[in-house]
C-alpha positions in Angstrom: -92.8 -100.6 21.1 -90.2 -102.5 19.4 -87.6 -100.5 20.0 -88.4 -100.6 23.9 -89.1 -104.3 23.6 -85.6 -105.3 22.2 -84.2 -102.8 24.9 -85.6 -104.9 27.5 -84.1 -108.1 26.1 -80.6 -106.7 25.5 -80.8 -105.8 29.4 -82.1 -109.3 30.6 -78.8 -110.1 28.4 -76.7 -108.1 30.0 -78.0 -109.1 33.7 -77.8 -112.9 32.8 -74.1 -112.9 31.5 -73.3 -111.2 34.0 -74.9 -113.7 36.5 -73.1 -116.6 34.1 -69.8 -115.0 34.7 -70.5 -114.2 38.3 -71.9 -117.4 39.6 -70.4 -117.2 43.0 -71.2 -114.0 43.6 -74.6 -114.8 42.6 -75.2 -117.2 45.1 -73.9 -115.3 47.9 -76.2 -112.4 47.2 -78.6 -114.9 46.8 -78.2 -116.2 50.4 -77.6 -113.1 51.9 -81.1 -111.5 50.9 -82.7 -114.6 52.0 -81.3 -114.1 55.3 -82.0 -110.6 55.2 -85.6 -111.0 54.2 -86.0 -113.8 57.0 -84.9 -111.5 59.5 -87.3 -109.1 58.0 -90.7 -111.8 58.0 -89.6 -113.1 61.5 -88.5 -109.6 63.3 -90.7 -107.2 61.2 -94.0 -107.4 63.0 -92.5 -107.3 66.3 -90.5 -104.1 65.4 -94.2 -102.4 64.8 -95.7 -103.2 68.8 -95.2 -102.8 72.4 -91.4 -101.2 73.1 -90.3 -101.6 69.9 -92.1 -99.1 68.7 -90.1 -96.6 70.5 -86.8 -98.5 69.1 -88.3 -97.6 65.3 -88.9 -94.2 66.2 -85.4 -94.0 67.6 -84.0 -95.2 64.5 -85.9 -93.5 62.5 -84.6 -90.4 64.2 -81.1 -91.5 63.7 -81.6 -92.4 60.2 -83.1 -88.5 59.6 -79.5 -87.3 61.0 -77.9 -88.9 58.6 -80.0 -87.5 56.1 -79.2 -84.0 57.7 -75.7 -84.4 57.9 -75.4 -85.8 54.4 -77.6 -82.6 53.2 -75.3 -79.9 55.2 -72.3 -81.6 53.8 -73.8 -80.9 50.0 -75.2 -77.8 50.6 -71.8 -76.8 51.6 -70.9 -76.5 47.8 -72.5 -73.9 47.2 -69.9 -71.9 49.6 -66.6 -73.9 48.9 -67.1 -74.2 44.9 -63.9 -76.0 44.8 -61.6 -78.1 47.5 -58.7 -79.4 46.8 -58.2 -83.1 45.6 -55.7 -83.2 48.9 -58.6 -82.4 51.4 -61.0 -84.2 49.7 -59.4 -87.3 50.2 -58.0 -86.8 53.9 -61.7 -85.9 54.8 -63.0 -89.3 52.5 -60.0 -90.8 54.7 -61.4 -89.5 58.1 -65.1 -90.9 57.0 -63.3 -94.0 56.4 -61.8 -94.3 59.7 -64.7 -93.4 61.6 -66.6 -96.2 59.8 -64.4 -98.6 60.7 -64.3 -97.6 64.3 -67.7 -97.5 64.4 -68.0 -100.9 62.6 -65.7 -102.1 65.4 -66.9 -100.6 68.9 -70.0 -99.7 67.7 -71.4 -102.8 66.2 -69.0 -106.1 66.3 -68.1 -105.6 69.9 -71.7 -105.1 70.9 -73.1 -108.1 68.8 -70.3 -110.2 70.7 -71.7 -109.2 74.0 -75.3 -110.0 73.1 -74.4 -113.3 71.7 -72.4 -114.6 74.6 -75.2 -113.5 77.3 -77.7 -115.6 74.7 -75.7 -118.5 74.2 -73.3 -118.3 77.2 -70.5 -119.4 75.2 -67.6 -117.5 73.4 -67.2 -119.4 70.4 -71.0 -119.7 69.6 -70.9 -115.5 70.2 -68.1 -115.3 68.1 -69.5 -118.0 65.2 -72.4 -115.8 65.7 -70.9 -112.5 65.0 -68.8 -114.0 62.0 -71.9 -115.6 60.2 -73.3 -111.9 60.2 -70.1 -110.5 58.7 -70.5 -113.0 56.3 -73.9 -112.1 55.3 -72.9 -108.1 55.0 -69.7 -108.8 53.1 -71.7 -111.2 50.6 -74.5 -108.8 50.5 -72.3 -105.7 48.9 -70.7 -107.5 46.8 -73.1 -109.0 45.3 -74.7 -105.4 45.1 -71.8 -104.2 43.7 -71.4 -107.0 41.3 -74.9 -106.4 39.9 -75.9 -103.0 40.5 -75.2 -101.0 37.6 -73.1 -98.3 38.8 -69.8 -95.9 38.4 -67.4 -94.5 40.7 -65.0 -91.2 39.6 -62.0 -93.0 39.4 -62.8 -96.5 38.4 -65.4 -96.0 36.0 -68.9 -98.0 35.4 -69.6 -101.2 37.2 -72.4 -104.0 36.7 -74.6 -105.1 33.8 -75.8 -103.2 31.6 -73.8 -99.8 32.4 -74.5 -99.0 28.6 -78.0 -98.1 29.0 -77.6 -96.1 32.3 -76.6 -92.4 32.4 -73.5 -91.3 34.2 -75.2 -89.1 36.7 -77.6 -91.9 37.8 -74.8 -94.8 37.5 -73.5 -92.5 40.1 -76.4 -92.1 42.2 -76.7 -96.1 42.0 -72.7 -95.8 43.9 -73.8 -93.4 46.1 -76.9 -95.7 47.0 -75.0 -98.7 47.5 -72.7 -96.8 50.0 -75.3 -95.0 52.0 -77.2 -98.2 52.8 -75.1 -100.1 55.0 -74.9 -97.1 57.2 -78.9 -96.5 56.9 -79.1 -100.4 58.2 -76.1 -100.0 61.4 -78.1 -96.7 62.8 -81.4 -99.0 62.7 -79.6 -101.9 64.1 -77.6 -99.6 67.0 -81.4 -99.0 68.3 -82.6 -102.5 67.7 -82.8 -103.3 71.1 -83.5 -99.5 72.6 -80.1 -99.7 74.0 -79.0 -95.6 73.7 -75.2 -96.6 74.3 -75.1 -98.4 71.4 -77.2 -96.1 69.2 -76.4 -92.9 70.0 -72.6 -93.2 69.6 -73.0 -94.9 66.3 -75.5 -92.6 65.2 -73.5 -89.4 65.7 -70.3 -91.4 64.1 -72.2 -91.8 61.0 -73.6 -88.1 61.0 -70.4 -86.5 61.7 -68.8 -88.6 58.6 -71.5 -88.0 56.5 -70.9 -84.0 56.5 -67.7 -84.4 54.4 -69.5 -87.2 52.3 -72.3 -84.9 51.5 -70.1 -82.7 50.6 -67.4 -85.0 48.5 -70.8 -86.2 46.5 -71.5 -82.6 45.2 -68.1 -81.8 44.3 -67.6 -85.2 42.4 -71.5 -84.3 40.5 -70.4 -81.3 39.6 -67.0 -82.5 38.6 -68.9 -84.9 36.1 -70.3 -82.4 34.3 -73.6 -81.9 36.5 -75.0 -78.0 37.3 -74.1 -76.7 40.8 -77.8 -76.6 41.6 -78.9 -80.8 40.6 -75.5 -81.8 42.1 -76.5 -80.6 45.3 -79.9 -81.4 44.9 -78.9 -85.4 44.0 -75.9 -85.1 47.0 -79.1 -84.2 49.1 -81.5 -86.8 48.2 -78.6 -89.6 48.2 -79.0 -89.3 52.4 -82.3 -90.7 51.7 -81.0 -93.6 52.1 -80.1 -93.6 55.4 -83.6 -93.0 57.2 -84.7 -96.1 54.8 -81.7 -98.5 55.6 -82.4 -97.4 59.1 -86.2 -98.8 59.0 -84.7 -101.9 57.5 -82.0 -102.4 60.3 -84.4 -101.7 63.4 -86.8 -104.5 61.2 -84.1 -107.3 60.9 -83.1 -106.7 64.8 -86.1 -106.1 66.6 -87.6 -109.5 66.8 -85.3 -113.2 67.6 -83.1 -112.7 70.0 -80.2 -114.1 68.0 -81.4 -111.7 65.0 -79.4 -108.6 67.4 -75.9 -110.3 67.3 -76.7 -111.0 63.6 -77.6 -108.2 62.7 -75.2 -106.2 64.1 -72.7 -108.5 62.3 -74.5 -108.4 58.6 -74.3 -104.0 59.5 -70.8 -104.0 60.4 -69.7 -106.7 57.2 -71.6 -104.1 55.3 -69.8 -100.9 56.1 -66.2 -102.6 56.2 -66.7 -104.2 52.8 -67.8 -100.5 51.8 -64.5 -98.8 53.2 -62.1 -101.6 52.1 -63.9 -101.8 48.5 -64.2 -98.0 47.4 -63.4 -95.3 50.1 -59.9 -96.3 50.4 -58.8 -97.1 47.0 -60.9 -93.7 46.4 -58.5 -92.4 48.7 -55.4 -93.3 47.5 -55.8 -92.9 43.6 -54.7 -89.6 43.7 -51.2 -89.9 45.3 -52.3 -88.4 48.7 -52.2 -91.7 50.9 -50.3 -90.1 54.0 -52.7 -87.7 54.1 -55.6 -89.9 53.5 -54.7 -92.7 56.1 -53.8 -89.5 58.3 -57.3 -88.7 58.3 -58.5 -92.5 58.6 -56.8 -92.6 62.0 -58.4 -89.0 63.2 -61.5 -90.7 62.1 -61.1 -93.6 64.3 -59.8 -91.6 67.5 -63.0 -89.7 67.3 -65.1 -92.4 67.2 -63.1 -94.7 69.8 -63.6 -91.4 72.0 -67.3 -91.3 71.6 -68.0 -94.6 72.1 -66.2 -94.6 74.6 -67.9 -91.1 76.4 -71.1 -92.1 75.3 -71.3 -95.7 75.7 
């Protein structure tokens, strides 16, 4: 009882030096979840009657393709047993670019739209749309600043790393990434508009096949069996049908909370691909191939957003 007494202490340590030494970044996640739960309390009951009901189950649908997509991608381990560091990182770098894309047709350009029909004015859309950047960006990293977590190449993150296993420091990373694209699928069906949804939704599947499978390959290459690597590369797309629930929640309710929302989503996933898929990228001397993937990525999604918007 001691023993698990004084462990507790020595983490409440860990988190508040970390909060000492990160004060900015402690206030910006503070503000961020407040604004996230707000949206939540003001948009949440809404989301649950008339229409909007239809809108949850839409992005609950999109949410369970991700999920799907992420699981073929693992389970496609257990056939290639090894890829080389060269692919791995051009198809990272494709992911990369159709989050971006997808970030920028797929969620900023739509929240601009909705803004300027609510407030009929350009720089109110655009304030708007920038406020909600704000919000994602702020959220992540404060996430990242006090998640305890570890990537492959740049080791552990966040308070307390100490008393956190590598295999579930790693899960915690794979988390943090998967939920920003859980919450843009949710918010892409916020209003039940399908040419916003469906093209983002399918961006975010197709990138999650090589994700799913960069996951299990990085598990295993941490020392984790063939069978629990796929199994935690699996369970990691979890995430998505949950951050998708949370999206549709925030959007579904104040008009203003769509062009928000869609701003806090897209913050999210370009703080994600700036912050670790790039760098993750390029650590292993294979940028040309890397950003040559990144700007497949990004043709493919302009192209279906484009054909399906």
């Amino acid at each position: 009882m001691a023993k698990g007494k004084q462990m507790t202490v020595s983490v409440l340590s860990a988190w508040r030096r970390q909060f000492l030494a990160h004060r900015i970044a402690a206030a910006g996640l503070l503000v961020a979840l407040l604004a996230v739960f707000w949206l939540l309390l003001s948009s949440g009951v809404a989301s649950f009657s008339g229409d909007n009901r239809a809108y949850l189950g839409y992005a609950a649908l999109g949410g369970l393709a991700g999920f799907g997509a992420t699981a073929l991608g693992a389970l496609g381990a257990l056939v290639l047993r090894r890829v080389e560091t060269r692919t791995q990182d051009c198809m990272l770098g494709f992911a990369a670019g159709m989050m971006l894309a997808a970030a920028s047709f797929s969620l900023i350009l739509p929240g601009l739209d909705a803004a300027r029909d609510l407030l009929d004015s350009g720089m109110g859309a655009a304030l708007t749309v920038v406020v909600g950047l704000a919000l994602g960006v702020l959220l992540m990293l404060g996430l990242d600043y006090f998640t305890p977590h570890a990537h492959e190449g740049s080791g552990a993150h966040g308070p307390a790393v100490e008393r956190v296993s590598g295999v579930w420091l790693f899960v915690l990373a794979i988390i943090l990434h998967n939920l920003p694209e859980g919450m843009a699928i949710g918010v892409g069906f916020a209003q039940g508009d399908l040419s916003v949804g469906l093209p983002l939704t399918m961006a975010i599947a197709i990138q999650d096949i090589p994700e799913g499978l960069a996951v299990a390959l990085a598990l295993r290459a941490i020392g984790l069996g063939m069978g629990p690597a796929v199994g935690v590369a699996v369970a990691s797309g979890l995430m998505e049908p949950l951050g998708a629930l949370i999206g549709v929640g925030m959007a579904s309710g104040l008009l203003i909370a769509y062009p928000v929302s869609l701003g806090i989503a897209a913050g999210a996933m370009i703080f994600v691909v700036s912050h670790e898929v790039i760098p993750e990228t390029h650590r292993n001397g294979h940028q040309t191939a890397a950003t040559v993937g990144l700007m497949a990525g990004f043709a493919v999604m302009m192209f279906l957003d484009t054909a399906l918007g």
